[in-house]
C-alpha positions as CSV (number, residue, x, y, z in Angstrom):
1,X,-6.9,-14.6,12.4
2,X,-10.0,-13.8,13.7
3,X,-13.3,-15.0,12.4
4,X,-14.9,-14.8,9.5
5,X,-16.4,-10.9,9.6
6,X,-17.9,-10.1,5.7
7,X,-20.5,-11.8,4.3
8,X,-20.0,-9.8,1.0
9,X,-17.6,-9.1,-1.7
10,X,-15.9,-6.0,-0.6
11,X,-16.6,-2.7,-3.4
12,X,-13.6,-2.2,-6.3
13,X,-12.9,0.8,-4.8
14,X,-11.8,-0.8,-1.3
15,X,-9.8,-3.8,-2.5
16,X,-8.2,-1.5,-5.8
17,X,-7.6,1.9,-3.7
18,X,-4.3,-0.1,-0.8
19,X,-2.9,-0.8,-4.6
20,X,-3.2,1.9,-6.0
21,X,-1.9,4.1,-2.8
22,X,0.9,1.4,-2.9
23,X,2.0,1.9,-6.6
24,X,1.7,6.0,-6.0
25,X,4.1,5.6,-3.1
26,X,6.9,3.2,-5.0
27,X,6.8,5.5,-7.6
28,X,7.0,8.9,-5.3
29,X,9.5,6.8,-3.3
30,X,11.8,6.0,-6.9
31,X,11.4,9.6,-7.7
32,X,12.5,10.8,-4.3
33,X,15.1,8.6,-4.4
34,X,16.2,9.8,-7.9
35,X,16.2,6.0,-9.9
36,X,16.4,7.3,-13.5
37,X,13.5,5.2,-14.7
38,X,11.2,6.9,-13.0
39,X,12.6,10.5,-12.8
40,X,13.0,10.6,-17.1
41,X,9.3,9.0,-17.0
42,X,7.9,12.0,-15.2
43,X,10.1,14.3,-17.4
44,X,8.9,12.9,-20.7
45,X,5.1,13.3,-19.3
46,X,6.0,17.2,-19.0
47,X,5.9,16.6,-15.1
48,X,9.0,17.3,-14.7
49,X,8.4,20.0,-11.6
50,X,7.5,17.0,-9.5
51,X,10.9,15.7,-9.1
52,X,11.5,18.7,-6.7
53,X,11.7,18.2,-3.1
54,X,9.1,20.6,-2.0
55,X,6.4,18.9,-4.9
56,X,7.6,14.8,-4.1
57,X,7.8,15.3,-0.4
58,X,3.7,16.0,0.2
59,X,2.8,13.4,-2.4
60,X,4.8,11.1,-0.6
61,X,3.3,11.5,2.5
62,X,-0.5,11.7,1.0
63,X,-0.1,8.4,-1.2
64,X,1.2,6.8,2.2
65,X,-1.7,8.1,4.0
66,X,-4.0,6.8,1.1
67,X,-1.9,3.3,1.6
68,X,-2.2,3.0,5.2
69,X,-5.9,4.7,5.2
70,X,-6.8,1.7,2.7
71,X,-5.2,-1.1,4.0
72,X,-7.1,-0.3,7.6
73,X,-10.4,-0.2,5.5
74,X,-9.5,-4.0,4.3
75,X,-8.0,-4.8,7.8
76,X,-11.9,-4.5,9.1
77,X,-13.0,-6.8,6.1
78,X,-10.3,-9.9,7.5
79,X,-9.3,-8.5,11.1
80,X,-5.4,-9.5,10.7
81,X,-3.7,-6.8,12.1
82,X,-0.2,-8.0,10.1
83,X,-0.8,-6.5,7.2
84,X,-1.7,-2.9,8.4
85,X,1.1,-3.0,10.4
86,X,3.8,-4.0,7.9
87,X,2.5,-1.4,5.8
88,X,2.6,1.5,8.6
89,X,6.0,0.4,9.5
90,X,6.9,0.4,5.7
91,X,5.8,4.2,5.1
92,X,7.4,5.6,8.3
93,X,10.8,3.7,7.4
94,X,10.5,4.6,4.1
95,X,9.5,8.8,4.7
96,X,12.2,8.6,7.7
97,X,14.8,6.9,5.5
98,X,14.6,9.3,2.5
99,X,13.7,12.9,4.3
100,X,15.4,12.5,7.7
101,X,18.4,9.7,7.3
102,X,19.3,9.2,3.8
103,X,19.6,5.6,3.1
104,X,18.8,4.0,-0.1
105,X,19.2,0.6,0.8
106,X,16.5,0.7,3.7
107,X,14.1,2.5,1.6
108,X,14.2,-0.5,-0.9
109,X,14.0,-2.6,2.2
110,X,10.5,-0.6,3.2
111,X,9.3,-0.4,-0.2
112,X,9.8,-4.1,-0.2
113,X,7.9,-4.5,2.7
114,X,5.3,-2.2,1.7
115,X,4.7,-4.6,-1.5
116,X,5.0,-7.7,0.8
117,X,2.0,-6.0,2.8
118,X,-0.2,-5.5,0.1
119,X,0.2,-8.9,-1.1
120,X,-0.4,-10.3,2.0
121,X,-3.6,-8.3,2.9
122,X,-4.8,-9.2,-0.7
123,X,-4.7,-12.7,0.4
124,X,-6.0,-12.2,3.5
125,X,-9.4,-10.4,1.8
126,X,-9.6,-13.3,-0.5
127,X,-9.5,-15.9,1.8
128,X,-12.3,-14.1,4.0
129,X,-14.3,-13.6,0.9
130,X,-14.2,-17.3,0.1
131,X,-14.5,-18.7,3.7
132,X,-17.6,-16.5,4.0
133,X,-18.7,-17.9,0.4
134,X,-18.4,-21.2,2.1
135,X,-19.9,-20.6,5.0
136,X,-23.0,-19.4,3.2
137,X,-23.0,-22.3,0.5
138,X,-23.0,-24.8,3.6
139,X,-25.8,-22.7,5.1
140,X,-28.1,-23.4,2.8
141,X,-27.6,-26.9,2.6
């Protein structure tokens, strides 16, 4: 990993909005993929127009986009290029794997790794965050 680049807390909205993108996608992605959970949660929300193809397919892609859009805003916060990647790779397999090649088992495998991503670039902004907390403490000593 790179050096140390923020000096700062990052803003809610850029730590809370890969998560949120993240959770919009698993939940598209169960929908899509038609897990009962999620398809009788939309119905009993009086959604239940969204578990069409032509509604779940751009929400998919716009909640990835919001994912991947995110996760590159924290990616200049740490500069570890893992995460971002994992989760690029993670919404193409999962889009290609559900619209193009239907395969259920590698969806779950990029949805998995489009959780494993998010985790991992949550730890990578905290640990920035409290090596630049550091760094300032020992500063001003």
């Amino acid at each position: 990993m790179a050096e140390n680049t923020t000096t700062y807390p990052l803003p809610a909205w850029r730590r809370w909005v890969p998560r949120v993108g993240a959770v919009g996608s698993l939940f598209t992605t169960a929908c899509c993929i038609g897990l009962p959970a999620a398809v009788s949660l939309v119905s009993a929300l009086g959604a239940g127009f969204l578990i069409q193809d032509k509604y779940l397919q751009p929400l998919l892609i716009a909640f990835l986009l919001i994912t991947v859009a995110a996760s590159a805003l924290t990616y200049w916060s740490h500069r570890n290029p893992i995460p971002l990647i994992v989760t690029v790779l993670a919404g193409v397999v999962i889009y290609w794997f559900i619209y193009r090649d239907y395969r259920v088992t590698i969806v779950w495998m990029g949805a998995a790794g489009l959780v494993a991503a998010q985790v991992w670039d949550i730890v990578a902004v905290r640990t920035c965050i409290l090596r630049a907390a550091r760094s300032t403490l020992m500063s001003t000593q």
